[in-house]
Short mmCIF file of the C-alpha atoms (twelve columns), coordinates in Angstrom:
data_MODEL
# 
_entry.id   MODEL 
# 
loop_
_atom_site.group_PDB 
_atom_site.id 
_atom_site.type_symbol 
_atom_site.label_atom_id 
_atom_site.label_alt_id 
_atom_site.label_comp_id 
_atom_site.label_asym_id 
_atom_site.label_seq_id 
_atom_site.Cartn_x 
_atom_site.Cartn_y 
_atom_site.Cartn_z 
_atom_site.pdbx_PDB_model_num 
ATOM 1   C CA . UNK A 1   180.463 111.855 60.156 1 
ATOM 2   C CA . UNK A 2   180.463 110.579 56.264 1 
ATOM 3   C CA . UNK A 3   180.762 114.331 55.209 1 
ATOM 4   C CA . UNK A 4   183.819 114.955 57.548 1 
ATOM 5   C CA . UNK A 5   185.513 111.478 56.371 1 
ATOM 6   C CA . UNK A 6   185.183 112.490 52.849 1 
ATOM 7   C CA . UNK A 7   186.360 115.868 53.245 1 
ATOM 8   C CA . UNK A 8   189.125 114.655 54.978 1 
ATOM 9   C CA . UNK A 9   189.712 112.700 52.368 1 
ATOM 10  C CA . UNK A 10  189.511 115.575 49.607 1 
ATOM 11  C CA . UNK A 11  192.181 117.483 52.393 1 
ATOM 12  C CA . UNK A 12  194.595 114.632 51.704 1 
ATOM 13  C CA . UNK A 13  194.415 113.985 48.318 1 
ATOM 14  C CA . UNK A 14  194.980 117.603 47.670 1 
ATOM 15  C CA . UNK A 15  198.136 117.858 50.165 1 
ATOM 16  C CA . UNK A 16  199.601 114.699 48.400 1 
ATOM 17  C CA . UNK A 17  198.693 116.245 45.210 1 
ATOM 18  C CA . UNK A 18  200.467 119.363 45.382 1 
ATOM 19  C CA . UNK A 19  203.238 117.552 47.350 1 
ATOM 20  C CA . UNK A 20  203.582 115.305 44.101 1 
ATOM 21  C CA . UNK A 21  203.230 118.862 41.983 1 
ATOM 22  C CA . UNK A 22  205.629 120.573 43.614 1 
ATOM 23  C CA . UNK A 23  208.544 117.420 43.712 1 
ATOM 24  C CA . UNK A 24  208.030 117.502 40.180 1 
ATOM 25  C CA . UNK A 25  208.485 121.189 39.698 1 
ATOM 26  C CA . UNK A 26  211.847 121.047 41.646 1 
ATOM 27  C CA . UNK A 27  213.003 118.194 40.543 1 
ATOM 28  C CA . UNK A 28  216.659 118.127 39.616 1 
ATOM 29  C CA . UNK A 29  217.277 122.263 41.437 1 
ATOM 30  C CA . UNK A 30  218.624 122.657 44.558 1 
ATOM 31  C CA . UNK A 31  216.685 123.761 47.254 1 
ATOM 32  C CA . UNK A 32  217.592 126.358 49.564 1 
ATOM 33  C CA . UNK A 33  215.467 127.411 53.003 1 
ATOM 34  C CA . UNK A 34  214.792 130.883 53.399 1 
ATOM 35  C CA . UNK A 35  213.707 131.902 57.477 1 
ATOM 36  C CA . UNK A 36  212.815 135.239 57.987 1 
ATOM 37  C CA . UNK A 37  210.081 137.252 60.349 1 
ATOM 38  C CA . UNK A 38  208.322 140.322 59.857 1 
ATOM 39  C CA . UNK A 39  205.156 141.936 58.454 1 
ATOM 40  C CA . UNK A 40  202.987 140.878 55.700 1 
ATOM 41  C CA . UNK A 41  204.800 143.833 53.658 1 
ATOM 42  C CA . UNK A 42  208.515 141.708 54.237 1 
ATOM 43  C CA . UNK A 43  206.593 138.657 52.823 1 
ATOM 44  C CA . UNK A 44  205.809 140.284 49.725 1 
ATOM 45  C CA . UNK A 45  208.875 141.614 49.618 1 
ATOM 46  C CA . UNK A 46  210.619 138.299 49.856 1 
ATOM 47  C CA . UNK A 47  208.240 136.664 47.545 1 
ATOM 48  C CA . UNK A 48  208.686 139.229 44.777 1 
ATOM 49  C CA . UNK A 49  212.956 138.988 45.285 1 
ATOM 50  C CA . UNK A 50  212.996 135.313 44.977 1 
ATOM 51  C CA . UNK A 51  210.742 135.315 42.044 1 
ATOM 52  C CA . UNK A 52  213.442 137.667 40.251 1 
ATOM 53  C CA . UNK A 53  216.644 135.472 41.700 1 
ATOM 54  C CA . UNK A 54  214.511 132.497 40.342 1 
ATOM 55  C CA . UNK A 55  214.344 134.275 36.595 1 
ATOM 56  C CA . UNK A 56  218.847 134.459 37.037 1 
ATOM 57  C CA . UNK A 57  218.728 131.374 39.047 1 
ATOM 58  C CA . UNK A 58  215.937 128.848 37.324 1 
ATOM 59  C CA . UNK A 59  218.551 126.002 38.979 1 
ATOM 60  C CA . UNK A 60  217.861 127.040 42.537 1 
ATOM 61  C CA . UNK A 61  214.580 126.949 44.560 1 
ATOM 62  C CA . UNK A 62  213.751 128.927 47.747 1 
ATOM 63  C CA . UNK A 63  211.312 128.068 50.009 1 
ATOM 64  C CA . UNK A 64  210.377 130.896 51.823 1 
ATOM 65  C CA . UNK A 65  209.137 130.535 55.543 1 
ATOM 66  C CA . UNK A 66  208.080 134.132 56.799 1 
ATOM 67  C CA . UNK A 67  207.090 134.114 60.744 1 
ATOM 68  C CA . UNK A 68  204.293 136.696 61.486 1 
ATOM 69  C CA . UNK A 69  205.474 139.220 64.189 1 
ATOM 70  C CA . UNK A 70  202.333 140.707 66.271 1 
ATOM 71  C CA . UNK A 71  201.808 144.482 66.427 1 
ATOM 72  C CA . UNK A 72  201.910 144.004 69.809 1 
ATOM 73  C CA . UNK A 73  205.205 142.185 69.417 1 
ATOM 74  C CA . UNK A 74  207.180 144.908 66.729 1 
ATOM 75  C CA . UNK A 75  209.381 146.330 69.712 1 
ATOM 76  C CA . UNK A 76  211.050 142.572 70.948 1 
ATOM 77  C CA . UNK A 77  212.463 142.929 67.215 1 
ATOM 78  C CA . UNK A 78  215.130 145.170 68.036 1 
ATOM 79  C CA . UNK A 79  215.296 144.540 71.943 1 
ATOM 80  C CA . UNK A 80  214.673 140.709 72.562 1 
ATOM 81  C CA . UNK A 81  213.624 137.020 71.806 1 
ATOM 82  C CA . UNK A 82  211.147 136.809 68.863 1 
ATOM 83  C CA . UNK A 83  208.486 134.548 69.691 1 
ATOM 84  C CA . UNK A 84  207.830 131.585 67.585 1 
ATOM 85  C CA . UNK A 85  210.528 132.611 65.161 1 
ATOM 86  C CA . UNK A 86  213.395 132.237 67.761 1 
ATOM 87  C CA . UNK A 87  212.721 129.326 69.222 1 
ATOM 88  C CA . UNK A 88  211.356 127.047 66.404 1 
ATOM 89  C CA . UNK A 89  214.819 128.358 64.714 1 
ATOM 90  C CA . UNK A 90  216.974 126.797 68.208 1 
ATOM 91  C CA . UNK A 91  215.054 123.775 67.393 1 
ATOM 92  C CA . UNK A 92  216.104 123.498 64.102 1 
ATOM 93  C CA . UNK A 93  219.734 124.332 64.644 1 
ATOM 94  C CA . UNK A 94  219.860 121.657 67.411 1 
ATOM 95  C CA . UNK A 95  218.510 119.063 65.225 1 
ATOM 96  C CA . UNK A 96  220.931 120.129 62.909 1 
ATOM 97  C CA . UNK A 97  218.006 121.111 60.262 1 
ATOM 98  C CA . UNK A 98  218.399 124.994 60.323 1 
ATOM 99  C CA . UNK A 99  217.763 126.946 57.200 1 
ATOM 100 C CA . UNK A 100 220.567 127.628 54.381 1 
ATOM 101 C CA . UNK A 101 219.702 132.077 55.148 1 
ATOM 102 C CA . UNK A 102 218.052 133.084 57.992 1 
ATOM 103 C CA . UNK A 103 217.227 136.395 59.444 1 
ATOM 104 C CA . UNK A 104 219.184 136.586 62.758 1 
ATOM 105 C CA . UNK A 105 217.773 138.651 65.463 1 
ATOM 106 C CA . UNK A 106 219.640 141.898 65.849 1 
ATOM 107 C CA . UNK A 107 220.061 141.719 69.923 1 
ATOM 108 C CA . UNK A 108 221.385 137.876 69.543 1 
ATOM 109 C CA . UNK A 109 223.638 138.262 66.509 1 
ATOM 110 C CA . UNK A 110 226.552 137.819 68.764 1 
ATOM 111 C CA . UNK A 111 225.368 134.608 70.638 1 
ATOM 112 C CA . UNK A 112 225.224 132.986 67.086 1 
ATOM 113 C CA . UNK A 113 228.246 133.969 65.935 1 
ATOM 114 C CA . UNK A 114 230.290 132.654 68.829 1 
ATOM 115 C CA . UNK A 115 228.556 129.692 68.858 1 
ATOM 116 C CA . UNK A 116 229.504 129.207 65.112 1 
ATOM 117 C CA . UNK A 117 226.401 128.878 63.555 1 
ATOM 118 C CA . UNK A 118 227.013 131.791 60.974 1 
ATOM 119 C CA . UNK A 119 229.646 131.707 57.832 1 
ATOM 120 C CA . UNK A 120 231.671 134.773 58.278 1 
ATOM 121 C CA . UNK A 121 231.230 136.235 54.852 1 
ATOM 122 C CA . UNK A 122 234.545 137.788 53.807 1 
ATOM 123 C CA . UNK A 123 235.521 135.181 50.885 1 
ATOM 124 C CA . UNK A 124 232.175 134.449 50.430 1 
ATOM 125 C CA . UNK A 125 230.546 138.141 49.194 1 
ATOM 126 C CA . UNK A 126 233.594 140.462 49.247 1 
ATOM 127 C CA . UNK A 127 232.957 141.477 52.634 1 
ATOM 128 C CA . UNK A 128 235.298 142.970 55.251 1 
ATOM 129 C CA . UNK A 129 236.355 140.248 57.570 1 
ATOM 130 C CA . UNK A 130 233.977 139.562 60.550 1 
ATOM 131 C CA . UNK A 131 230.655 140.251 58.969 1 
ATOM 132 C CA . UNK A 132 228.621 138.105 59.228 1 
ATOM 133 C CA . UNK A 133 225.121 139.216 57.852 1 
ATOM 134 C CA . UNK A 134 223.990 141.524 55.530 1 
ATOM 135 C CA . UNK A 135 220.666 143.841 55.416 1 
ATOM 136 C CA . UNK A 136 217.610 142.237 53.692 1 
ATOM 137 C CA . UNK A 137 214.575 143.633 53.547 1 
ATOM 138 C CA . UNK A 138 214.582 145.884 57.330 1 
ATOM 139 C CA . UNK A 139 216.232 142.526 58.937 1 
ATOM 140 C CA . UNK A 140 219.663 141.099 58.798 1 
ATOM 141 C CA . UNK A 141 220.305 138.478 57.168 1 
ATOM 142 C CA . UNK A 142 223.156 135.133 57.275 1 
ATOM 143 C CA . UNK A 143 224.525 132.058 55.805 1 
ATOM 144 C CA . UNK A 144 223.937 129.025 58.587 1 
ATOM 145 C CA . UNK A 145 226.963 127.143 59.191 1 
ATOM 146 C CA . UNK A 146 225.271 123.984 58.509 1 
ATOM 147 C CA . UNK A 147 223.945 124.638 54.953 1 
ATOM 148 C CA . UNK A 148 225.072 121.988 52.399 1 
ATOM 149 C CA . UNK A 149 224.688 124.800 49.627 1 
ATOM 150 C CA . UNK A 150 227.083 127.592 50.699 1 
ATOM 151 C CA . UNK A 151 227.824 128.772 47.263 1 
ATOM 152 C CA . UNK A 152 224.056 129.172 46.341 1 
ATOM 153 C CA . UNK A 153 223.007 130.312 49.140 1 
ATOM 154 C CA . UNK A 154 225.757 132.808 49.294 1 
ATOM 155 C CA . UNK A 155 224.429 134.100 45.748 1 
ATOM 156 C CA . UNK A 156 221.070 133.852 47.471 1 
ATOM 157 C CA . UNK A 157 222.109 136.292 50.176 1 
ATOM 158 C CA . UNK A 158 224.047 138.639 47.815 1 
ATOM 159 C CA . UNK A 159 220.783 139.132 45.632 1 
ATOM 160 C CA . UNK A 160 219.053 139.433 48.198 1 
ATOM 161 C CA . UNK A 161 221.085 142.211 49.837 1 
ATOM 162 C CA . UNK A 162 221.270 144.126 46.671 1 
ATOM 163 C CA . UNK A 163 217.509 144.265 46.091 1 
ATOM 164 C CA . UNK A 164 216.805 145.873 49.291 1 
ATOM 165 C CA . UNK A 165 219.183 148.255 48.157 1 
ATOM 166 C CA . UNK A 166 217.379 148.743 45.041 1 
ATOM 167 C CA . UNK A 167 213.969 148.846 46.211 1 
ATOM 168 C CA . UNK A 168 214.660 150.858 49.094 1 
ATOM 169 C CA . UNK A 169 216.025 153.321 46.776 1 
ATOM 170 C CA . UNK A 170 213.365 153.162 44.383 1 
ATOM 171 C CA . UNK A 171 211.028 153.497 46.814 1 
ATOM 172 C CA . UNK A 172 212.690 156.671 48.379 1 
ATOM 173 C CA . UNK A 173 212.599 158.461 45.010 1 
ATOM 174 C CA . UNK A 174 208.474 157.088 44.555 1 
ATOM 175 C CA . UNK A 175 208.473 159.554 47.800 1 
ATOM 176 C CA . UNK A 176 210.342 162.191 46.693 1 
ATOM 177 C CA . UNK A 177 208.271 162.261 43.264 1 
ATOM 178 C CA . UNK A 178 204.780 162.221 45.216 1 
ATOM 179 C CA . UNK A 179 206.190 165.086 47.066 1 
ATOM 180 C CA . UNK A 180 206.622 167.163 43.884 1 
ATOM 181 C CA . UNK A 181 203.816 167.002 42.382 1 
ATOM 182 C CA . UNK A 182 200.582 165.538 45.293 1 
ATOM 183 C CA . UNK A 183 200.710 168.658 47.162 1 
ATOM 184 C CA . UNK A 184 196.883 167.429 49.320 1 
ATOM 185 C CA . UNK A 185 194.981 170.755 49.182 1 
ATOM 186 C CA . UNK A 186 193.099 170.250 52.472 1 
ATOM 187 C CA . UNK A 187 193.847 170.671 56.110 1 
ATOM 188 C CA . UNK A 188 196.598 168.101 57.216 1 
ATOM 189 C CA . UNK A 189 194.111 166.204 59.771 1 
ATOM 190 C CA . UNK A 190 191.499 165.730 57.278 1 
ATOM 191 C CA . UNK A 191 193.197 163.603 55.470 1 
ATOM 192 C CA . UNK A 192 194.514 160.702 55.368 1 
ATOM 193 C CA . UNK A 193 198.189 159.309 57.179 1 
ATOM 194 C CA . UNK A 194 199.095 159.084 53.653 1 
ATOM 195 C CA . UNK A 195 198.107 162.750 52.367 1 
ATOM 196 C CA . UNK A 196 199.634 163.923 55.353 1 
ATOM 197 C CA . UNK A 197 203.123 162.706 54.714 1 
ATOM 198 C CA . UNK A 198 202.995 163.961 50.869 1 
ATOM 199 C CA . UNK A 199 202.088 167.117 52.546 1 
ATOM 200 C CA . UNK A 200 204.872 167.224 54.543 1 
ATOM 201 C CA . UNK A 201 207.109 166.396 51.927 1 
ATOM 202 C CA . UNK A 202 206.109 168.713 49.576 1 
ATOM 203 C CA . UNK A 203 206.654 171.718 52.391 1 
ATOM 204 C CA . UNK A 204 209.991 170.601 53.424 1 
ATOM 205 C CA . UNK A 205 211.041 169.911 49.926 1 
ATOM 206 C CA . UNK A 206 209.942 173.690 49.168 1 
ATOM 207 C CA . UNK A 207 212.589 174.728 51.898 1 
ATOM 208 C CA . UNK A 208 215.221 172.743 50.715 1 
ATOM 209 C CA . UNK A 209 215.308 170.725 53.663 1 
ATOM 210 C CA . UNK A 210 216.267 167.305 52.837 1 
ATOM 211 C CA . UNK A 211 217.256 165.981 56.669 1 
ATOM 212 C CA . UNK A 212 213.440 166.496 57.437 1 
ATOM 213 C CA . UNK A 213 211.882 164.041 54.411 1 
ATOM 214 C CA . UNK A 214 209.747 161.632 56.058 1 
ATOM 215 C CA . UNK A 215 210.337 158.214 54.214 1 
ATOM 216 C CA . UNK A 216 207.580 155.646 55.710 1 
ATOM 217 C CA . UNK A 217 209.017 152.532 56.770 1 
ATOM 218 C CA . UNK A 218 208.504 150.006 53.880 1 
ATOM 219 C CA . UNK A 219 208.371 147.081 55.872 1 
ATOM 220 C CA . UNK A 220 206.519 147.803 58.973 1 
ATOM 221 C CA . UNK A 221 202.427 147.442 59.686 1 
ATOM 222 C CA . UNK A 222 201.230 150.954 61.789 1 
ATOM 223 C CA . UNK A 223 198.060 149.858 62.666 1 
ATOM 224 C CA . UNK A 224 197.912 153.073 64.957 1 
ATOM 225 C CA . UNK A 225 199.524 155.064 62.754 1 
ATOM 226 C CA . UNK A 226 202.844 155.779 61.109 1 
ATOM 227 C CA . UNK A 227 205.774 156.950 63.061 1 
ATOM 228 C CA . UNK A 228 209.790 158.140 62.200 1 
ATOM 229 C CA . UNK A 229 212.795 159.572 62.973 1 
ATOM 230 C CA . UNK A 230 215.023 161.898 62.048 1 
ATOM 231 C CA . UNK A 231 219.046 161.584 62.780 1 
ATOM 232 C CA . UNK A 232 221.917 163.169 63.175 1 
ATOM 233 C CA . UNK A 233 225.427 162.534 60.357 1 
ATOM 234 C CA . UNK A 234 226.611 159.920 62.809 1 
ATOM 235 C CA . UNK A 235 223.051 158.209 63.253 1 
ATOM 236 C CA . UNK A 236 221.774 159.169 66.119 1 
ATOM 237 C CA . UNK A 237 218.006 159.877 66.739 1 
ATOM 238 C CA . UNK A 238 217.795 163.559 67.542 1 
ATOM 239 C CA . UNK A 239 213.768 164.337 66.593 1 
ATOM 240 C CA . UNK A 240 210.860 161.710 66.277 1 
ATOM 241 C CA . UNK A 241 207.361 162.527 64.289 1 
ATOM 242 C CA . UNK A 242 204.595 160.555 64.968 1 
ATOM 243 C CA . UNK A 243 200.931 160.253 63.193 1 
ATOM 244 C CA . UNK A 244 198.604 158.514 65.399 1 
ATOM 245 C CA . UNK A 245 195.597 156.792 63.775 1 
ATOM 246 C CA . UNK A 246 192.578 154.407 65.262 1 
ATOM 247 C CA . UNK A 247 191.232 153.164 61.875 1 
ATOM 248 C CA . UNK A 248 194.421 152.362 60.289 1 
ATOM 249 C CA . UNK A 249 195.306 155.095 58.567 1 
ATOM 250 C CA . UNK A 250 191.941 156.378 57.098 1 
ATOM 251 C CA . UNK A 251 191.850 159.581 59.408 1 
ATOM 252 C CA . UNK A 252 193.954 161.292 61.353 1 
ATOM 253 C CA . UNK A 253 193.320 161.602 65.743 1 
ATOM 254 C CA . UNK A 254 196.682 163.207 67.051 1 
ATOM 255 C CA . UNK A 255 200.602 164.691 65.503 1 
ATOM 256 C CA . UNK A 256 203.145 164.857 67.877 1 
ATOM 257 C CA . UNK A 257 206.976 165.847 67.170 1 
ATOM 258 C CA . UNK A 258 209.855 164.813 69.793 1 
ATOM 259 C CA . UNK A 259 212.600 166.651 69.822 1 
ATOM 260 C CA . UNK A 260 215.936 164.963 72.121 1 
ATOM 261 C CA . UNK A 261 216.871 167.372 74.838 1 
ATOM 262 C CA . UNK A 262 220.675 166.247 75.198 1 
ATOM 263 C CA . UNK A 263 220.413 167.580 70.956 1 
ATOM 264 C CA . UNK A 264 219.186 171.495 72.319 1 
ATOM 265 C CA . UNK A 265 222.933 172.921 72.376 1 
ATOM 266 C CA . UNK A 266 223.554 171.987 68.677 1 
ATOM 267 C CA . UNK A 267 222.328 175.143 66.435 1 
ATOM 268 C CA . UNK A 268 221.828 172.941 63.355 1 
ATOM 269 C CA . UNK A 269 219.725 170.848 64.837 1 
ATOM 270 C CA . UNK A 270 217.839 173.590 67.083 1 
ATOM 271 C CA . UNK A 271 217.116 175.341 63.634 1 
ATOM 272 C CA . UNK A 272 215.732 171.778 61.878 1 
ATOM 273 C CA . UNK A 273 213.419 171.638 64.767 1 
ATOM 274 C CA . UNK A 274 212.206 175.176 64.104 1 
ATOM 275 C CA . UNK A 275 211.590 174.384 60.263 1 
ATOM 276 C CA . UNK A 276 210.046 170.766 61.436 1 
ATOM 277 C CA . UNK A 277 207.512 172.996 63.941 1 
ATOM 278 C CA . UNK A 278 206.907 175.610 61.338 1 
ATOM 279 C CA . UNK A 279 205.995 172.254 58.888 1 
ATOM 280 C CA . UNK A 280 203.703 170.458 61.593 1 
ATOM 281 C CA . UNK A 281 201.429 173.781 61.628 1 
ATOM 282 C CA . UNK A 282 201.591 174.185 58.070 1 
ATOM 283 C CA . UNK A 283 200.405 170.565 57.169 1 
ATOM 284 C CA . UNK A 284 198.087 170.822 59.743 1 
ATOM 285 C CA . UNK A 285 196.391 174.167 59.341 1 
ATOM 286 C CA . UNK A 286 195.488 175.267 55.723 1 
ATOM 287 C CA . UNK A 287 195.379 178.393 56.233 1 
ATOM 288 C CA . UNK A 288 199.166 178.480 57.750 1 
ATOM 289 C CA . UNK A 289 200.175 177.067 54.696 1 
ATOM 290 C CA . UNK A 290 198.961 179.681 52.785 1 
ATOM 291 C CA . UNK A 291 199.806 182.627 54.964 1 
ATOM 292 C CA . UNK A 292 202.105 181.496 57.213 1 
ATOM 293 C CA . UNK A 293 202.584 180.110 60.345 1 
ATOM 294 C CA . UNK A 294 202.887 183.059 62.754 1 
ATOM 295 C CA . UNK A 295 199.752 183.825 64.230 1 
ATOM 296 C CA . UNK A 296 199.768 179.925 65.650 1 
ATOM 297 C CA . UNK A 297 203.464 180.420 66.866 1 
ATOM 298 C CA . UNK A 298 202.598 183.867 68.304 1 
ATOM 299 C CA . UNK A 299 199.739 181.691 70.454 1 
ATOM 300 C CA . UNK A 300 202.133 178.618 71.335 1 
ATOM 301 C CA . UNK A 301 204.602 182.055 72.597 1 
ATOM 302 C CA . UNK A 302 207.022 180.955 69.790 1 
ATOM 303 C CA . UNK A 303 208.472 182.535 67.040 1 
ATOM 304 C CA . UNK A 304 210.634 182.550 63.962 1 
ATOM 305 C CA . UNK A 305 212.700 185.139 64.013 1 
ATOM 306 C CA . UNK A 306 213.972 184.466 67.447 1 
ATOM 307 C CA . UNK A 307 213.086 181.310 68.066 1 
ATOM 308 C CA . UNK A 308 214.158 178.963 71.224 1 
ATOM 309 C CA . UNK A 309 212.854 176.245 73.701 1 
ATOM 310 C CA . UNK A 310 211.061 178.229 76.472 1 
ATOM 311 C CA . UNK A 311 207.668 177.854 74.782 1 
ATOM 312 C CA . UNK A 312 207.792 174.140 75.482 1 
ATOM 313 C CA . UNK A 313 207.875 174.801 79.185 1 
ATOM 314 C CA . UNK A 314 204.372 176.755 78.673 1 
ATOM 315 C CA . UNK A 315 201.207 174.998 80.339 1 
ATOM 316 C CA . UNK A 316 197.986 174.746 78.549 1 
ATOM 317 C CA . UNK A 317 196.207 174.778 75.115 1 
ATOM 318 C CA . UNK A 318 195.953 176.909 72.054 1 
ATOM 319 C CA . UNK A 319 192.890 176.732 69.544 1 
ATOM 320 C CA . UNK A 320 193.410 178.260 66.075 1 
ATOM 321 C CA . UNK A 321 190.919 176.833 63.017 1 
ATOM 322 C CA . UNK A 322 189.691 174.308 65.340 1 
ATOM 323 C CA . UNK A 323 193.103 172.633 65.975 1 
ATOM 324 C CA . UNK A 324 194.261 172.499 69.435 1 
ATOM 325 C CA . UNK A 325 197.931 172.660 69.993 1 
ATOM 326 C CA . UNK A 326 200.128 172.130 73.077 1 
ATOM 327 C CA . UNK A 327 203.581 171.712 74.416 1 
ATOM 328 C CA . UNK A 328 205.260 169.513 76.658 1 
ATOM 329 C CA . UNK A 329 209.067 169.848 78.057 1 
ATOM 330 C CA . UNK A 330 210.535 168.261 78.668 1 
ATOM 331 C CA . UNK A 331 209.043 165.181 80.014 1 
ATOM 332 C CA . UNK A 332 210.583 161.675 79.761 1 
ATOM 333 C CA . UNK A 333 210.071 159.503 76.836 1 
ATOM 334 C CA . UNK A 334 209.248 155.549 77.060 1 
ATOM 335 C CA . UNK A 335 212.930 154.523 77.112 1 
ATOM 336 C CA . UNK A 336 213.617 156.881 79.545 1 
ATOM 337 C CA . UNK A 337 214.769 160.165 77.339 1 
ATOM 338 C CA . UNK A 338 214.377 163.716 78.188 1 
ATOM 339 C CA . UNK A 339 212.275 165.205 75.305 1 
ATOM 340 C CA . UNK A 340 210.470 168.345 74.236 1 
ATOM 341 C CA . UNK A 341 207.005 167.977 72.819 1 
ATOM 342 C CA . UNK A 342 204.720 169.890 70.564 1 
ATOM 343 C CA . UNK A 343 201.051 167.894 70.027 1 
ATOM 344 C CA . UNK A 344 198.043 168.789 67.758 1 
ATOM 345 C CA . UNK A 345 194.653 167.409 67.129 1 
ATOM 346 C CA . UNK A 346 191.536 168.366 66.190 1 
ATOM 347 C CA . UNK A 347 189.505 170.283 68.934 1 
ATOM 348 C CA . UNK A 348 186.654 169.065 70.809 1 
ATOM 349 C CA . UNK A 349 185.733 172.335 71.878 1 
ATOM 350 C CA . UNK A 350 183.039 174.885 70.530 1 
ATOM 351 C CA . UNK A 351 185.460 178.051 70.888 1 
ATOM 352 C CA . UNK A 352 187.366 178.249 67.447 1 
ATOM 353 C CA . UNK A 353 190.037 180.163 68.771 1 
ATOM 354 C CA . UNK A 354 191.532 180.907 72.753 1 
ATOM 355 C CA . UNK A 355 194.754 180.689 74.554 1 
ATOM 356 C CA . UNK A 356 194.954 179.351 77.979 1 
ATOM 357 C CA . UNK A 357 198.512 178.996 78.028 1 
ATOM 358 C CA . UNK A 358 201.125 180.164 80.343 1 
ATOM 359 C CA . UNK A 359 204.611 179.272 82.591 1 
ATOM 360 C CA . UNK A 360 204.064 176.943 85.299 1 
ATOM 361 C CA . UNK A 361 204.670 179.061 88.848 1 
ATOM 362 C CA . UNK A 362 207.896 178.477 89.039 1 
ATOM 363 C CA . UNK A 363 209.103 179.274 85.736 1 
ATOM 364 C CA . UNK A 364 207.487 182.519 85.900 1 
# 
């Protein structure tokens, strides 16, 4: 009991202390409330932008308050309620305590706004008239209505905005260099998640084919894996690639590209799913890369010169240098989407190479 009383003790002492430390070392700034969610890569982020507004800033302090957001959780982002973050940020705006910049949930953006809890930011930034939050970070962020610092925190917010911009682009060409020049001279499920996207990159930079870069998100955790998307000039998703992994990136277990069905009537994009096939064999198969991809097309009943989507609709597996490859179309996506499929890991069978592939009954 005496050793739990006096490190309870030592527990307090040390709280007031750096309470004490910290009053001094923002005494006479003002202090501005920062509420965001996301993974520990938007923390850093956050930390690291604040740190350089501080250095233009040294008269304003942020706290920073990042709330974790589960794996599990990643998809209620976009779609729903963020637990813990939501509702402790409710709480705060109904005891009218709600941080000065907040991230507001994409799906709920609206409720705030009519309710008046966000400063339209026209005047404020330079903004076109009804916007309300800008992007930070992969989040969108606002100004709450009942901040008693709009002016810093509007500089806050316009920083903040403009270093995403910044990293994200510096970030993009960190990519696009790797590409050049860490061409991974092994078979593309050997490797790494990471030596598999330079690999990719380096093929489809080779072809000139700059809708098919795969920038990793910068903000995201994949445990499982990494995962992207591909759209079209007005935004929409048209072809998904997707890198599954069970140790967090240290090996590779399956590759899968999706490819929209209600997208198969538009040549353009038809022919960047050709040269996105063609990549997935290369990266994955060595010797593809090096001689071409035809002899694993010719098994899949695909090919180049004429190619279409019937070979999706084929049934079974092909084995070539131990990879196994099949096709899928189309089948329906998790939200619902008609999609054709192409999937390749490594095989667990003893025959190097065979084809048991072939049109279901009534396709043939």
């Amino acid at each position: 009991m005496r050793i739990r009383r006096v490190l309870y003790c030592i527990m307090v002492i040390l709280f007031i202390g750096s309470s004490i430390i910290m009053a001094a070392t923002n005494e006479g700034k003002i202090v501005l409330r920062l509420a965001a969610y996301g993974s520990y890569r938007m923390s850093t982020f956050l930390e690291d932008s604040v740190l350089a507004f501080n250095e233009l800033y040294p008269d304003i302090y942020v706290e920073i308050d990042v709330a974790p957001v589960p794996l599990a959780a990643q998809s209620m982002v976009n779609t729903g309620f963020i637990l813990g973050y939501e509702h402790r940020l409710l709480v705060e705006f109904a005891a009218n305590d709600s941080p000065d910049v907040f991230f507001v949930p994409p799906s709920r953006g609206g409720l705030y706004r009519e309710n008046g809890e966000l400063i339209e930011l026209s005047t404020l930034m330079n903004k076109l008239d009804d916007i309300y939050t800008v992007k930070v970070g992969n989040g969108n962020a606002g100004i709450s209505s009942q901040t008693k610092h709009v002016y810093e925190a509007s500089l806050l917010l316009e920083f903040l905005e403009k270093y995403s911009i910044d990293y994200s682009a510096r970030s993009k060409q960190e990519t696009l260099d790797r590409a050049a020049y860490d061409l991974v001279d092994i078979s593309g499920l050997d490797g790494t998640v990471d030596d598999y996207i330079v690999t990719w990159n380096f093929i489809i930079m080779a072809k000139n084919c700059e809708d098919l870069i795969f920038f990793p998100d910068l903000f995201t955790e994949y445990d499982t894996g990494y995962s992207t998307s591909f759209r079209t000039t007005k935004g929409e998703h048209f072809l998904f690639a997707n890198i599954n992994s069970s140790d967090g990136g240290a090996t590779i277990d399956v590759v899968r590209l999706a490819f929209k069905l209600s997208f198969v009537e538009d040549p353009y994009l038809a022919n960047l799913l050709k040269e996105a096939v063609d990549t997935l064999i290369k990266v994955v198969d060595l010797d593809a890369r090096i001689n071409g991809s035809e002899t694993v097309l010719k098994g899949l009943g695909a090919n180049l010169d004429d190619f279409n989507f019937h070979f999706f609709n084929q049934m079974g597996y092909y084995v070539h240098n131990e990879i196994q490859y099949y096709t899928l179309g189309p089948v329906l996506s998790g939200s619902g989407q008609a999609e054709y499929q192409i999937v390749c890991r490594k095989s667990q069978l003893e025959n190097k190479d065979y084809q048991r592939r072939s049109y279901p009954p009534n396709l043939q």
